[in-house]
N, C-alpha and C positions, 0 to 999 in steps of 0.2 A: 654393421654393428655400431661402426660411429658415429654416424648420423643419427641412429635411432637411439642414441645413446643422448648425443646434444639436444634429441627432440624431448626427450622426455626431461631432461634438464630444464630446459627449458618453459615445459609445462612446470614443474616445480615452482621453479623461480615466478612463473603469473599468477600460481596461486598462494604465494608467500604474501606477493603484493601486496592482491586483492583482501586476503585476508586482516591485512596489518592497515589495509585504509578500511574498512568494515569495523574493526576494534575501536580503531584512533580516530571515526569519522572524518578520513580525509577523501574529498571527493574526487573520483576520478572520471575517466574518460570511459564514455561506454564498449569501448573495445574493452575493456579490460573486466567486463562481464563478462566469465565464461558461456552462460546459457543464452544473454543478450546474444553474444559475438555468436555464436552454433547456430540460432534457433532465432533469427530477427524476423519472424514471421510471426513469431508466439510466442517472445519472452520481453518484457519493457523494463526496465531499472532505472532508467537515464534516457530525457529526450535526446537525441542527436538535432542540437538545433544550439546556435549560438544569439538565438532570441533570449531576452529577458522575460521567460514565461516558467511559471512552478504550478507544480499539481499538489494541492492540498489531499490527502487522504486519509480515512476514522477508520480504525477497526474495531472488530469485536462487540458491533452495537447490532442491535441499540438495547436502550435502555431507557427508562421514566425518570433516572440522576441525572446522567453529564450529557446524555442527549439531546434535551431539548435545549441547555446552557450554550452546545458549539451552533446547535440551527441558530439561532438568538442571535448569535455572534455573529457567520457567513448573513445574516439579513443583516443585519445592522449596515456590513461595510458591502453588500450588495455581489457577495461572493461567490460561485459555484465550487461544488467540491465533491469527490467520489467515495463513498460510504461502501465499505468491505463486510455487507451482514452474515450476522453468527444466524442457521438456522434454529439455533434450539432459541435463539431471541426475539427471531423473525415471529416462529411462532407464539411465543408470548407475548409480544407488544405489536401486534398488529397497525393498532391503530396509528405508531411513531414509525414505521415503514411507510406509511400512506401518506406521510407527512412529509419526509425526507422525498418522496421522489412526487409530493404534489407542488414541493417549493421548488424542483428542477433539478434537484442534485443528481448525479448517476450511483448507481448500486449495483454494487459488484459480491459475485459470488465467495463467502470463507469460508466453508465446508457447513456441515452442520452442528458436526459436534469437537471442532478443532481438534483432531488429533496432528502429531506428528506423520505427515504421511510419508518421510525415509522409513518409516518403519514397518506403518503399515501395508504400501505397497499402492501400486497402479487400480486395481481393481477395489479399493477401500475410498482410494481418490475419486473413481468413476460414484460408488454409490454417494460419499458423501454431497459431490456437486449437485447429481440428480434429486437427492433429496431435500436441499436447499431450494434447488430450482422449482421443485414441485411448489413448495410454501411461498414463493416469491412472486409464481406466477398467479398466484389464487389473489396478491396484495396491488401489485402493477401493472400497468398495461405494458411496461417496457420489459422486456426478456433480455435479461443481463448477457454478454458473450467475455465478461471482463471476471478474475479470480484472481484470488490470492491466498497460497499455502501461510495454513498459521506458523508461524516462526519465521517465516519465508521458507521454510523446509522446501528444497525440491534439488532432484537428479534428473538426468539424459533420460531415462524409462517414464518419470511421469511427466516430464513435459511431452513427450511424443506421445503420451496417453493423451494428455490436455488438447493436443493439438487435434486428435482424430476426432475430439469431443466437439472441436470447433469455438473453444476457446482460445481467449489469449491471459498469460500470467502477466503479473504487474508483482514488481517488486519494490525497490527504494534504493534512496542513494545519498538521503540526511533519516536519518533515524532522530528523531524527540527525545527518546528516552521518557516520554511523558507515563511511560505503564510502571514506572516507579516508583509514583507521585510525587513528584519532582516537584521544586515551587515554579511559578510562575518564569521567575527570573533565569533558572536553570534551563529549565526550558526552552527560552527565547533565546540562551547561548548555543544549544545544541543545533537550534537552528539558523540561528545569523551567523555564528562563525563558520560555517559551512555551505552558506547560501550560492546555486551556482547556475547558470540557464540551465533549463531541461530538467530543471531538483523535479522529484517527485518524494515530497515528505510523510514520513509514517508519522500518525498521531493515534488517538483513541478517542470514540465516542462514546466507548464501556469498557468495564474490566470487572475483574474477579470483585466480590462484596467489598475484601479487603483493603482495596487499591481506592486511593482518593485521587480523581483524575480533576480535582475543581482547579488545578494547574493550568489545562491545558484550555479550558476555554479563556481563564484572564491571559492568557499570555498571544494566544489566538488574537484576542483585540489589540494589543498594541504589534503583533508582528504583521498583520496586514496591513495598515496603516503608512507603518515606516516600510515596509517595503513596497510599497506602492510608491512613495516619495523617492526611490531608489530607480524608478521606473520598471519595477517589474509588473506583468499585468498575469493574474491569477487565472487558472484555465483548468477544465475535467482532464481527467487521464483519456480518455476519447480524443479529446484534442489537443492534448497535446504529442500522440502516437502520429497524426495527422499533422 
């Protein structure tokens, strides 16, 4: 009893942690992802590499706004980046999927119609992927195996779904905060004061009408830049799980 007593204690105490660096964007060590640490076959949050390499990541696009401003941007400084498509966007701007993955970027599955799937369930995440993938396969020649739950929302039940699906999850580990519409400057702090080998950074290449994300591309141009003078070298989520 007291052993199971200190164990569960101690689960407490990892998830206070994790929680409290999640809040406070303090970055940690990938052991202290629960689903990373369980499930290192099918969950990413954090390279385990003490190279100077980050994985730029958009979600929630694309879009005919802030789309084609961050592609603009990644060409400018000659940069690869992984693109998280909304299906219900996919199929409306076709021709800005054909775009993103004929400039090189990779594209990753974010369901279709972003629900929260803690709520929805295993079988809701199954139809949503497959229905994404359907639209995605009709636009690329590349068949994504990379996803990501909108909110990051995910438990023990769908990642072991994900995994039978033969996916892998991608999560983060500097969050932008750019789906605020943050200025520029704000921006660049959420992610230089947190900057750490292995980052994998959430940003946006769309969001809701309301949301002005013209943030995230100015601030895109000067954080690649100075962190490249930093010697960090920019890499897809593909390689950097590799």
């Amino acid at each position: 009893m007291l052993l199971q007593r200190c164990s569960k204690i101690q689960f407490v105490i990892v998830i206070i942690i994790f929680s409290m660096a999640v809040h406070f964007h303090i970055p940690v060590q990938a052991s202290m992802y629960p689903l990373q640490t369980k499930y290192p076959d099918i969950m990413l949050y954090k390279g385990k590499t003490d190279k100077k390499v980050i994985a730029l990541t958009f979600d929630d696009g694309p879009d005919q706004r802030f789309t084609p401003q961050v592609l603009e941007v990644l060409k400018k400084h000659n940069v690869k980046a992984t693109f998280f498509l909304l299906g219900t966007r996919v199929h409306k701007y076709p021709e800005m999927v054909k775009r993103i993955d004929r400039e090189g970027h990779i594209i990753g599955n974010h369901t279709y119609w972003h629900p929260d799937l803690t709520k929805t369930g295993k079988q809701n995440l199954a139809w949503e992927i497959e229905k994404n993938e359907k639209e995605l396969k009709e636009l690329t020649n590349n068949v994504t195996d990379l996803f990501r739950a909108p909110y990051g929302a995910m438990n023990e039940d769908l990642v072991e779904k994900l995994g039978e699906m033969g996916y892998r999850g991608i999560g983060w580990s500097i969050d932008s905060e750019d789906w605020k519409s943050l200025t520029p400057e704000k921006i660049k702090q959420n992610i230089l004061n947190y900057v750490h080998p292995g980052a994998i950074i959430l940003m946006h290449s769309a969001g809701h009408w309301s949301q002005d994300l013209s943030g995230t591309a100015e601030a895109l141009d000067q954080i690649i830049p100075y962190l490249k003078k930093k010697g960090y070298e920019f890499v897809t989520v593909p390689e950097l799980w590799s």
